[in-house]
C-alpha positions in Angstrom: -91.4 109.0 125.3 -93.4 107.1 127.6 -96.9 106.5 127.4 -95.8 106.0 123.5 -96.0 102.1 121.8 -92.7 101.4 120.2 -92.4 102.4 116.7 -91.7 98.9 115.7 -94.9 97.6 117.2 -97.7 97.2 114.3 -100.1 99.1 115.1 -97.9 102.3 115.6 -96.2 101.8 112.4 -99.6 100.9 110.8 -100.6 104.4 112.3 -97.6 105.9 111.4 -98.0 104.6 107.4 -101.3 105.8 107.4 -100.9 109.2 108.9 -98.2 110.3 106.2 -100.4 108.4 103.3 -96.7 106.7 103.1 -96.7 103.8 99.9 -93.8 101.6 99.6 -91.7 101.1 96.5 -91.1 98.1 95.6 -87.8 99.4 93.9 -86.1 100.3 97.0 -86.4 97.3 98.9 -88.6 98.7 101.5 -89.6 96.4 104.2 -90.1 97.4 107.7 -89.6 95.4 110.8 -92.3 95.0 113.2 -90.9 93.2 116.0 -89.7 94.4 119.0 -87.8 90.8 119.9 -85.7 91.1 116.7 -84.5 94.4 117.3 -83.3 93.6 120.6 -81.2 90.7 119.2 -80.1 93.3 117.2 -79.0 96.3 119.3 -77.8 93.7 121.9 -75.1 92.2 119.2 -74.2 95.8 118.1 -72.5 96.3 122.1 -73.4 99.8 122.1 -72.9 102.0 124.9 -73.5 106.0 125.6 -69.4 106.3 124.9 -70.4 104.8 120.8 -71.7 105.7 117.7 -73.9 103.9 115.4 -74.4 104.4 112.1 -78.0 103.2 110.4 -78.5 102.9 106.6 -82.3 102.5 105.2 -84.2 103.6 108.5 -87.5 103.2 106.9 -89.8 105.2 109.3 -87.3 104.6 112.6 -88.3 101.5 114.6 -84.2 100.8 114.7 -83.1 104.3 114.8 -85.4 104.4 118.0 -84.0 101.7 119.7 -80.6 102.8 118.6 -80.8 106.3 119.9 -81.6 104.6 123.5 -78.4 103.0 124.2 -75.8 104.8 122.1 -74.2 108.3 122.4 -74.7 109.6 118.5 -77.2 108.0 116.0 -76.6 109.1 112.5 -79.2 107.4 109.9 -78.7 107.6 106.7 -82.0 106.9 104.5 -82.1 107.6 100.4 -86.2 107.8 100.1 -87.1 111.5 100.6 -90.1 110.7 101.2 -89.1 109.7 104.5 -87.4 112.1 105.9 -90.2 114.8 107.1 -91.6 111.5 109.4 -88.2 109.9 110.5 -87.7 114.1 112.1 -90.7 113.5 113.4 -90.9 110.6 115.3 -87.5 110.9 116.1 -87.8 114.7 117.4 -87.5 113.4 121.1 -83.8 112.7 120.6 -81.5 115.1 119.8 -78.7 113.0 119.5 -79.9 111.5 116.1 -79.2 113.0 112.7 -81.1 112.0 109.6 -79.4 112.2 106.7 -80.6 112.5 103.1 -78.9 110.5 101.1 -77.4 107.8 99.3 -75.0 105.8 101.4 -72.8 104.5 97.9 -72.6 108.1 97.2 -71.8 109.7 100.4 -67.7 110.2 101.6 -68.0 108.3 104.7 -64.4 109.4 106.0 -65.9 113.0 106.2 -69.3 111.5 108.1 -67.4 109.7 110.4 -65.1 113.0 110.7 -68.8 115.3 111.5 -71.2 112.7 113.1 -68.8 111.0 115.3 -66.2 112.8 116.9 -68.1 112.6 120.3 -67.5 108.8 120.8 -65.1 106.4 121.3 -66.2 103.8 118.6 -68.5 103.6 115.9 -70.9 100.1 114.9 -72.9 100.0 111.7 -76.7 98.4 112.6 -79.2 98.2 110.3 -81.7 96.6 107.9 -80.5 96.9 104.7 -82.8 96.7 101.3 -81.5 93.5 99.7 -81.1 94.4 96.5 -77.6 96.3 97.3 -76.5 94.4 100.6 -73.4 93.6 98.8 -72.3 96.9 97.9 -72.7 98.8 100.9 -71.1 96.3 103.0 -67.8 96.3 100.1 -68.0 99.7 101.0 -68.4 100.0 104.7 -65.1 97.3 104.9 -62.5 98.6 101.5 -62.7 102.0 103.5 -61.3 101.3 106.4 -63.8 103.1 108.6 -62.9 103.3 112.0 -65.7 100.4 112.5 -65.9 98.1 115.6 -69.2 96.3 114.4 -71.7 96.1 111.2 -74.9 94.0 112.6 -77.2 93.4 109.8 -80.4 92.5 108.6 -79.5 90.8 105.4 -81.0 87.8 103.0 -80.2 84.6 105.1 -78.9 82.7 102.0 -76.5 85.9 101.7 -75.5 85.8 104.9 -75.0 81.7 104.8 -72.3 83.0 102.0 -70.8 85.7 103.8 -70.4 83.0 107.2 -69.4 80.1 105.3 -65.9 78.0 105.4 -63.8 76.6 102.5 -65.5 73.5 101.0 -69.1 74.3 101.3 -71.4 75.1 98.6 -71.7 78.7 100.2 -68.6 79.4 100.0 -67.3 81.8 97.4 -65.3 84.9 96.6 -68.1 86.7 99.1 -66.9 84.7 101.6 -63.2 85.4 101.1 -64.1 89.3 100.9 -66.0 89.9 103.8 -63.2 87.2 106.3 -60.0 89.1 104.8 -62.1 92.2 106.4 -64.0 91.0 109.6 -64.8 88.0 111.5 -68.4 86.8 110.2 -71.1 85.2 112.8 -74.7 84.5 112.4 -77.1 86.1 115.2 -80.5 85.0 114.3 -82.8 83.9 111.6 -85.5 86.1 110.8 -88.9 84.8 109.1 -90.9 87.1 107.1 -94.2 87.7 109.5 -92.2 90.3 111.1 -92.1 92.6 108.1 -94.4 95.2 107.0 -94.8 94.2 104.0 -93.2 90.5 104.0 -90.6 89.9 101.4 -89.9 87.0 99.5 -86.8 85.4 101.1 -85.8 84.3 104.5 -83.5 87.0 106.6 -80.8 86.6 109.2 -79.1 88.7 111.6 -75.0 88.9 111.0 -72.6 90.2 112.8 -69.7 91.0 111.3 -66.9 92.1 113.6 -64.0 94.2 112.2 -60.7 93.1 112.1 -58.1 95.6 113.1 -55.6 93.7 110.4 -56.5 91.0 107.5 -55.8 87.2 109.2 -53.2 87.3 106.1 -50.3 89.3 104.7 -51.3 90.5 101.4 -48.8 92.6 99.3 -51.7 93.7 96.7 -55.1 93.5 98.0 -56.3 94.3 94.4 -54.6 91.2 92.8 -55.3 89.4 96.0 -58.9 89.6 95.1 -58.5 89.3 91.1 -56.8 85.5 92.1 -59.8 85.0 94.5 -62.5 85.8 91.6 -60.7 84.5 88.9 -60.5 81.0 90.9 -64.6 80.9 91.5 -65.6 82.3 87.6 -66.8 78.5 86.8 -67.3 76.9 89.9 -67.5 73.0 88.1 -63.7 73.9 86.7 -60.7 73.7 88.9 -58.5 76.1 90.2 -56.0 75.6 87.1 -58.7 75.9 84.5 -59.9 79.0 86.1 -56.7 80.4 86.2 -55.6 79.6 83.0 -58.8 81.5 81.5 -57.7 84.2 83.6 -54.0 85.0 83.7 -52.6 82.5 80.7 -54.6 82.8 77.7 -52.6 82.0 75.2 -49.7 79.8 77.1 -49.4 76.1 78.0 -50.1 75.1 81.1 -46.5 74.0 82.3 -45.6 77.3 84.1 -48.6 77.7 85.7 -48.6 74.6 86.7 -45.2 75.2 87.9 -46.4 78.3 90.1 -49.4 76.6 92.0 -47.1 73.7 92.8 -44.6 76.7 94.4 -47.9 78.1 96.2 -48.3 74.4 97.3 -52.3 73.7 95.5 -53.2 70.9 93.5 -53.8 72.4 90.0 -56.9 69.8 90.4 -58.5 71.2 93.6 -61.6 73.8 93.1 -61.7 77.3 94.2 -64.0 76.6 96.8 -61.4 74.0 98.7 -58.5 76.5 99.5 -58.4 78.8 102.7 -58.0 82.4 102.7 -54.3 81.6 103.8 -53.7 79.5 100.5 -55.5 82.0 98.3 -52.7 84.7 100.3 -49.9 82.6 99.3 -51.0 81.8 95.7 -51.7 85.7 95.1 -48.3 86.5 96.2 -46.4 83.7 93.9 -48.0 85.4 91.2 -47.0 88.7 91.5 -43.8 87.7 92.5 -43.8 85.9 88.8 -45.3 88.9 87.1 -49.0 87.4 86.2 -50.9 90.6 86.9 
């Protein structure tokens, strides 16, 4: 590849738009990074090595997915705009250890990609850029799974990020928070500003690492009512945790027995939900069940 400019620089990818009369819709999110400083922050947070994997999502035209397929083993990129995919074979035809995928990454059984893609390396990170609009989503579904995952470094909205990194008693902090924690230890890399995008989007960016736990920092007996006490507790985030509770799991009772039950998980029924730690939300999800409130 030498003698080439890096993808990400702008007047390659400026070339590169042009050449394939590529247009950008607006309704996927697309904006491409154009800086070869931010992509080194983050490949160097990813930790990749020729012995791991790494898994892209939303290549756009491959300025990552370049800088990827330097220092790991396997490079799978998974990009849902058709459109695409003729230039990302392209300019990636120099390595052979990339495979573009087609597709939607909601949609696609990532057991069975991990499974075909990766059984050449040790350990697998997630890096990529993701389109804002379903950051959430995609990162539920990289951490419920249970991928064999080591690290998910993204490019998401900072405020987002803010949520995702944020401890109990903050503004930030939410059921987000709680989510993304139970699964993986949150840090912020870097903050991005919008000059380095092609074409610039509306909000700030960060850089997060998130790196994955090999067990939750709680026992949980049912992660599904787990959560269901975690969003219940934020739905109004002006009422207290018995209020939201209440609304949630004791329509049509008093308040004495749950009252009762959050003074046996040890919370003040007049703290919020943003005040408790993951460790208090563990313990109040488990007095419930034990009592039945499903």
């Amino acid at each position: 590849m030498s003698g080439h400019e890096n993808i990400s620089s702008p007047t390659r990818t400026k070339e590169i738009i042009q050449r394939y009369g590529f247009s950008f819709k607006k309704s996927l999110g697309q904006n491409f990074l154009i800086d070869q400083n931010i992509l080194d922050k983050i490949v160097d947070a990813a930790g990749l090595s020729a012995s791991s994997g790494a898994l892209e999502i939303g290549p756009g035209i491959g300025a990552l997915t370049e800088r990827l397929a330097m220092e790991a083993g396997a490079v799978t990129a998974v990009e849902i705009d058709r459109r695409l995919i003729p230039i990302l074979r392209d300019v990636l035809a120099a390595y052979p250890h990339v495979k573009v995928r087609n597709d939607d990454v909601l949609k696609v059984n990532l057991q069975e990609l991990f499974a075909e893609d990766f059984a050449s390396v040790e350990k697998v990170s997630v890096v990529a850029n993701l389109p804002y609009y379903v950051t959430t989503p995609i990162l539920m579904k990289l951490l419920e799974e249970k991928l064999p995952l080591d690290n998910i470094v993204v490019m998401i909205q900072k405020e987002v990020a803010e949520r995702m990194a944020a401890s109990p008693g903050g503004k930030e902090y939410g059921s987000l928070s709680i989510a993304v924690q139970y699964y993986s230890e949150p840090e912020l890399v870097c903050i991005v500003p919008r000059t380095v995008f092609i074409p610039q989007p509306n909000v700030e960016s960060a850089v997060i690492r998130l790196k994955v736990r090999e067990r939750p920092p709680v026992e949980v007996a049912d992660e599904k009512h787990f959560f269901e006490v975690v969003q219940a507790s934020f739905t109004q985030r002006r009422k207290t945790i018995a209020n939201n509770l209440k609304a949630r799991f004791f329509p049509g009772e008093g308040r004495e027995r749950l009252e009762a039950l959050l003074a046996e998980a040890e919370i003040e029924p007049t703290r919020r939900g943003e005040t408790l730690s993951i460790a208090e939300y563990a313990r109040l999800s488990a007095v419930l069940l034990a009592a039945g409130i499903l």
